[in-house]
DRENTINU-131586 format. One record per residue (C-alpha): residue number from 1; residue in one letter; y, z, x. Coordinates in steps of 0.001 Angstrom, whole numbers, padded with zeros to 6 digits. Each point is the difference from the previous one (the first is absolute). Example, Ala and Ser with C-alpha at 12.3 -4.5 7.8 and 13.67 -1.06 7.14 Angstrom:
<recs>
+-----+------+---------+---------+---------+
! pos ! code !       Y !       Z !       X !
+-----+------+---------+---------+---------+
!   1 !    A ! -004500 !  007800 !  012300 !
!   2 !    S !  003440 ! -000660 !  001370 !
+-----+------+---------+---------+---------+
</recs>
This chain:
<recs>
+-----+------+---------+---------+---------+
! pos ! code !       Y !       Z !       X !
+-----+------+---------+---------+---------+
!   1 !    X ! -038104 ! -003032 ! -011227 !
!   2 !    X ! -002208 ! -002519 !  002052 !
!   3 !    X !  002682 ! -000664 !  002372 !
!   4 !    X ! -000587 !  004013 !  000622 !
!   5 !    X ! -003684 !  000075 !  000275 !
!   6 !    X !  000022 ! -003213 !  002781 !
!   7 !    X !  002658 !  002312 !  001550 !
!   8 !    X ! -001890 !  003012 !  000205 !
!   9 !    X ! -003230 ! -001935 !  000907 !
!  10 !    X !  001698 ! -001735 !  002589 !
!  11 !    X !  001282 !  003139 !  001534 !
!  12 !    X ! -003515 !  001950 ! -000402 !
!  13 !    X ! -001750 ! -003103 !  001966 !
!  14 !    X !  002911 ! -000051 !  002639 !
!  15 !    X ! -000881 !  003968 !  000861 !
!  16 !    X ! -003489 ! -000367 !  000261 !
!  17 !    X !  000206 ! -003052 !  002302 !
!  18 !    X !  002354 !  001813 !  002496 !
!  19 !    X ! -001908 !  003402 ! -000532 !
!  20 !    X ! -002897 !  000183 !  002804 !
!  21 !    X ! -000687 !  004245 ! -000138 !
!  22 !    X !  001558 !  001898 ! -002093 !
!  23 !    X !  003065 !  001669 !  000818 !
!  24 !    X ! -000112 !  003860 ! -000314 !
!  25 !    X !  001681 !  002008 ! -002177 !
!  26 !    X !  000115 !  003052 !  001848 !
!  27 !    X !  000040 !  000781 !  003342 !
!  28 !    X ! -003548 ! -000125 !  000716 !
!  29 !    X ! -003613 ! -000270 ! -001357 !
!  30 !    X ! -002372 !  001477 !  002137 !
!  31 !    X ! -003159 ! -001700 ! -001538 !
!  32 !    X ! -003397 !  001722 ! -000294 !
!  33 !    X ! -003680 ! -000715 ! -001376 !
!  34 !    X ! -000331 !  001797 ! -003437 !
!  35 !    X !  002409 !  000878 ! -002897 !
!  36 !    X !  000284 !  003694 ! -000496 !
!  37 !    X !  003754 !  000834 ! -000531 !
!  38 !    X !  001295 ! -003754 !  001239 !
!  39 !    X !  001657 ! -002695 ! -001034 !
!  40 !    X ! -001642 ! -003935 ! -000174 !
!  41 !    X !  002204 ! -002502 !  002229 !
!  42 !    X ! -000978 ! -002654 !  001133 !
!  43 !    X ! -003892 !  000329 !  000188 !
!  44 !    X !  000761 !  003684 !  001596 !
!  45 !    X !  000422 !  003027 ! -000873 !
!  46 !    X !  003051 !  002486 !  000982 !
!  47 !    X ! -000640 !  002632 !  001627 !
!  48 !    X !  001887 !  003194 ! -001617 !
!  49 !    X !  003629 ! -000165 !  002261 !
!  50 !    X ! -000716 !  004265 !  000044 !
!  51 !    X ! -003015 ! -000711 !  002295 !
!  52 !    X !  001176 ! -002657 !  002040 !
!  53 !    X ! -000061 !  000570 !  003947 !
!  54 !    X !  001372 ! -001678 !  003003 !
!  55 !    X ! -003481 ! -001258 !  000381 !
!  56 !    X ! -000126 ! -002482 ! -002561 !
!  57 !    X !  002076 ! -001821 !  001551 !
!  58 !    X ! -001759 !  000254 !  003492 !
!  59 !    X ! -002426 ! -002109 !  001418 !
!  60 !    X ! -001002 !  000249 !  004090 !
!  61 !    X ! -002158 ! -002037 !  002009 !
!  62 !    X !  001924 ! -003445 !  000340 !
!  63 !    X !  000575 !  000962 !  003388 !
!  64 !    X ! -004129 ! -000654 !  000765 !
!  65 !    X ! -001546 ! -003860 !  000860 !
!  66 !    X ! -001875 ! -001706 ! -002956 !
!  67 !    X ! -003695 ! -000501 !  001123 !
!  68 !    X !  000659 ! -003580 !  000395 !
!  69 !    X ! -003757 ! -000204 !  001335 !
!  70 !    X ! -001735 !  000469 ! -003300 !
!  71 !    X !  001751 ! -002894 ! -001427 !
!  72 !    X ! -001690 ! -003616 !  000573 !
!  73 !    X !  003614 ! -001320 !  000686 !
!  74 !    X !  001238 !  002524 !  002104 !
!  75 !    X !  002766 !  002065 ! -002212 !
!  76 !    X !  000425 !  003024 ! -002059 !
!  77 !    X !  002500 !  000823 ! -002167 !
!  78 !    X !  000757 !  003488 ! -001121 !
!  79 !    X !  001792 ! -000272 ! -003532 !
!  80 !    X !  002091 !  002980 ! -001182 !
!  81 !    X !  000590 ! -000578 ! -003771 !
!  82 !    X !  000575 !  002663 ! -002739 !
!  83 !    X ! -004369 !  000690 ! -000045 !
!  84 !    X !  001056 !  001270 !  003761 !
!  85 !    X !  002974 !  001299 ! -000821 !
!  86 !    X !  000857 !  001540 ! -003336 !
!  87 !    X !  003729 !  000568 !  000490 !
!  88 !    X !  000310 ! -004081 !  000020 !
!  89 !    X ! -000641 ! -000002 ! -003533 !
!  90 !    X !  002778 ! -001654 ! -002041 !
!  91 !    X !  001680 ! -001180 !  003508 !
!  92 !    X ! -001202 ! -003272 !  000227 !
!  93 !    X ! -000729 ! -000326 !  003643 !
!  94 !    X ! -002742 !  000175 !  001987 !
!  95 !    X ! -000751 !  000272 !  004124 !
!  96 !    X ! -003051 ! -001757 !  002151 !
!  97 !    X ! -001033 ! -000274 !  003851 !
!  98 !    X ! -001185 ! -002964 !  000994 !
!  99 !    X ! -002627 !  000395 !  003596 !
! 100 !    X ! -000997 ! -003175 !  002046 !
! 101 !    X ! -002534 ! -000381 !  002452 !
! 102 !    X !  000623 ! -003042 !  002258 !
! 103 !    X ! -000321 ! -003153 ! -002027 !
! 104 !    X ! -000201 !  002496 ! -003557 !
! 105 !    X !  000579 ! -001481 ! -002981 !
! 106 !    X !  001517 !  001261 ! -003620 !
! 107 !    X ! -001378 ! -002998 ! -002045 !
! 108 !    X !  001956 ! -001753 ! -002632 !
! 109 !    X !  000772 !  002268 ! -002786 !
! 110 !    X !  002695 !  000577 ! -002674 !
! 111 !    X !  001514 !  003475 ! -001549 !
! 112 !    X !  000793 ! -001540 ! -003704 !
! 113 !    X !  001849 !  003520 ! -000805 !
! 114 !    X !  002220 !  000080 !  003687 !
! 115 !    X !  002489 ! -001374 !  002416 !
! 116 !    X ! -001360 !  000708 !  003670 !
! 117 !    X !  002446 !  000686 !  002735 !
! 118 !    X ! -001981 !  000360 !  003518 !
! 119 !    X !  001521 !  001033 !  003068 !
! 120 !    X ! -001799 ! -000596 !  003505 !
! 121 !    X ! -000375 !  003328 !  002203 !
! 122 !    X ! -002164 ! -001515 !  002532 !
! 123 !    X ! -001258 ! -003494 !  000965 !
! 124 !    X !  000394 ! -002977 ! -001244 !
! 125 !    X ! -001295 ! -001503 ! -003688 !
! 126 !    X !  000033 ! -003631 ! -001764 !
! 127 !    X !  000991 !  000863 ! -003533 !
! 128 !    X !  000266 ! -002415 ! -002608 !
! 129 !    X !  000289 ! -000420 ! -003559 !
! 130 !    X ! -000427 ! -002895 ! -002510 !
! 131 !    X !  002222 ! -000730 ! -002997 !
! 132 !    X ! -001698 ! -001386 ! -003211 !
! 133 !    X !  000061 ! -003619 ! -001136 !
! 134 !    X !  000643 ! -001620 !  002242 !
! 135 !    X ! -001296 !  002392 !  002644 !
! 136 !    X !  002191 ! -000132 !  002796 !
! 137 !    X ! -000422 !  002253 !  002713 !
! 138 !    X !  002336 !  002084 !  001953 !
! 139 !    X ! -001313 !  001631 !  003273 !
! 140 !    X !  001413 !  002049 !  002830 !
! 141 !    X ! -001224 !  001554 !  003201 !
! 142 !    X !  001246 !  003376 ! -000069 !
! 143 !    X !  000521 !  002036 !  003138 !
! 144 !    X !  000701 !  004167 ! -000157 !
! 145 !    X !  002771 !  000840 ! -001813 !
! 146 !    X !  000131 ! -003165 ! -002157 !
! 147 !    X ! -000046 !  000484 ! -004122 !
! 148 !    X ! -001622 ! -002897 ! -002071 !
! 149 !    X !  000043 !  000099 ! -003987 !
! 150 !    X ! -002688 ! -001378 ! -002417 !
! 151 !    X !  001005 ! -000437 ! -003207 !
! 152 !    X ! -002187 !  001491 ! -003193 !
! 153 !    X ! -002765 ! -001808 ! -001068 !
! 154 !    X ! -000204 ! -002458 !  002950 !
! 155 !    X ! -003020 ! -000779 !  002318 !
! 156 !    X !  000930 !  001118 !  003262 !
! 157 !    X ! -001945 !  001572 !  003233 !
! 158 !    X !  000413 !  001672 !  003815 !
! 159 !    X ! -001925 ! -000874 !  003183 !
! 160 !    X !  000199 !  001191 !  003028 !
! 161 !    X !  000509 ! -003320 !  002593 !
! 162 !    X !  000394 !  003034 !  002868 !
! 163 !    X ! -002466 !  001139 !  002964 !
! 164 !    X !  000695 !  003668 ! -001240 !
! 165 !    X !  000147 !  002337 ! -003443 !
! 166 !    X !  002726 ! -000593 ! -002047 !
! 167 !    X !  001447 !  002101 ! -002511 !
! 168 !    X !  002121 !  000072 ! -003022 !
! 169 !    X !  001577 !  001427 ! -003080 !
! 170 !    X !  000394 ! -001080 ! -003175 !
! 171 !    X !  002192 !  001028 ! -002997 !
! 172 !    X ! -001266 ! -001206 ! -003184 !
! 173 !    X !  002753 !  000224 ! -003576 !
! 174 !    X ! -003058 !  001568 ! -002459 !
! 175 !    X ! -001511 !  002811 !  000375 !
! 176 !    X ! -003515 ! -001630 ! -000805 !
! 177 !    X !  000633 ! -003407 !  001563 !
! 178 !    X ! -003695 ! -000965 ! -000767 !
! 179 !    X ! -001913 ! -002125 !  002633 !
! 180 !    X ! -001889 ! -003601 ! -000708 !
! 181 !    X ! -001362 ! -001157 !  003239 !
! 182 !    X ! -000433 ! -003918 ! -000968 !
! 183 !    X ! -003520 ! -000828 !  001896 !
! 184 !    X ! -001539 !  003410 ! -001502 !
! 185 !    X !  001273 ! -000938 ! -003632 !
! 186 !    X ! -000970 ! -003619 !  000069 !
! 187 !    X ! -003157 !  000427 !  001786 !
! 188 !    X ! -001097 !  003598 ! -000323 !
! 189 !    X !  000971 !  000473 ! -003739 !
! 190 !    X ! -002702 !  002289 ! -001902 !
! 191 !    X ! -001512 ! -001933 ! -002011 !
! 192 !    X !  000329 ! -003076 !  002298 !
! 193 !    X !  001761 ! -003018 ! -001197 !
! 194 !    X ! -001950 ! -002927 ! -000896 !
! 195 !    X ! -000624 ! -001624 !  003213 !
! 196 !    X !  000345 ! -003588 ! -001656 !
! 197 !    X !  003761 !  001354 ! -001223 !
! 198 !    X !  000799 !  000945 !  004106 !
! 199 !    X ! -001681 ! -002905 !  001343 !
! 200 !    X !  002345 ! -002706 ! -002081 !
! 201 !    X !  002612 !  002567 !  000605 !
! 202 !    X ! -000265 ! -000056 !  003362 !
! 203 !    X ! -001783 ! -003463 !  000297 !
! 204 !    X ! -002640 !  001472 !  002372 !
! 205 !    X ! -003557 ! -000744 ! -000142 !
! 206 !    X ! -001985 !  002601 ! -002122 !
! 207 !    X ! -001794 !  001298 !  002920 !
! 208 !    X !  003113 !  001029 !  001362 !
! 209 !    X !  000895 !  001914 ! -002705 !
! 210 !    X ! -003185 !  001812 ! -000488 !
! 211 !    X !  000135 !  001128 !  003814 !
! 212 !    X !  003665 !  000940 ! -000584 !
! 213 !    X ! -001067 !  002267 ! -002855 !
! 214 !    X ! -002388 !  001682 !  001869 !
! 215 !    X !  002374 !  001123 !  003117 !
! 216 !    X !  001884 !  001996 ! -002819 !
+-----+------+---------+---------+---------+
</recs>
């Protein structure tokens, strides 16, 4: 009987490891915002299949340049997850554009639900990502047409080393990746973390940690 359980525990932990989104069970899920006549998957609702239009699975506009301007480092990224589009409900994928300005920057960040696979359309990017313990890095100059993975969970960014925009697309395997941008969470977290905590962290002076703080 034991030798059954350990079995059967051993298999439960196995699926849940390899399980990132769920896979559906029918052939779509077309999530929505409240819960008359639907059914709860996932942290959405389904949309009743009798009401379900090409629409839902329709999103336009990827076609138009991020305002890379209102950013401080010069990019914009336009995510299309299942909040944008319903019809990715279930589907466990997701879509972004990536804009540079000259010189633009996506910071170091990490997607601890997705895989990223970006392809180059236009200029030229240094991407990089960093593995944990013992955090090696592996990092590529990317020209148009090139394709660069990062893998989930991993700290990795884009910046445009070009005299000109660049721009790119990225599929990501979840269709909520979530986002943690690493200077906003360590030193723009509300409420703040102790500064005595980041400045032994970081072994910076304490000034420097206060006037970090404050630029987020």
């Amino acid at each position: 009987m034991m030798k059954v359980v350990i079995v059967a525990i051993l298999a439960l932990a196995t699926t849940l490891v390899s399980a990132y989104d769920p896979s559906p069970l029918q052939d779509f899920c077309v999530a929505i915002n409240n819960t008359d006549s639907a059914v709860f998957v996932n942290g959405k609702f389904c949309k009743d299949p009798a009401t379900v239009t090409a629409n839902d699975f329709f999103f336009p506009g990827l076609n138009i340049p991020g305002n890379t301007a209102a950013s401080k480092l010069g990019s914009s990224v336009n995510l299309v997850n299942v909040d944008k589009l319903p019809g990715l409900n279930t589907l466990g994928i997701s879509l972004a554009r990536l804009d540079f300005a000259p010189y633009g920057l996506n910071p170091p960040h990490t997607h601890p639900r997705s895989t990223e696979l970006l392809v180059v359309m236009e200029g030229t990017l240094l991407v990089g990502f960093v593995t944990s313990n013992p955090n090696k890095l592996f990092t590529k100059v990317l020209n148009k047409g090139d394709v660069f993975v990062f893998p989930i969970g991993l700290i990795h960014f884009q910046f445009n080393i070009g005299q000109t925009n660049a721009v790119a697309f990225a599929g990501l395997s979840s269709q909520n990746p979530g986002l943690i941008t690493i200077a906003n969470a360590v030193f723009g977290s509300n409420p703040p973390i102790n500064p005595d905590v980041l400045a032994k962290a970081f072994q910076l002076d304490k000034n420097v940690v206060d006037y970090l703080q404050k630029q987020f």
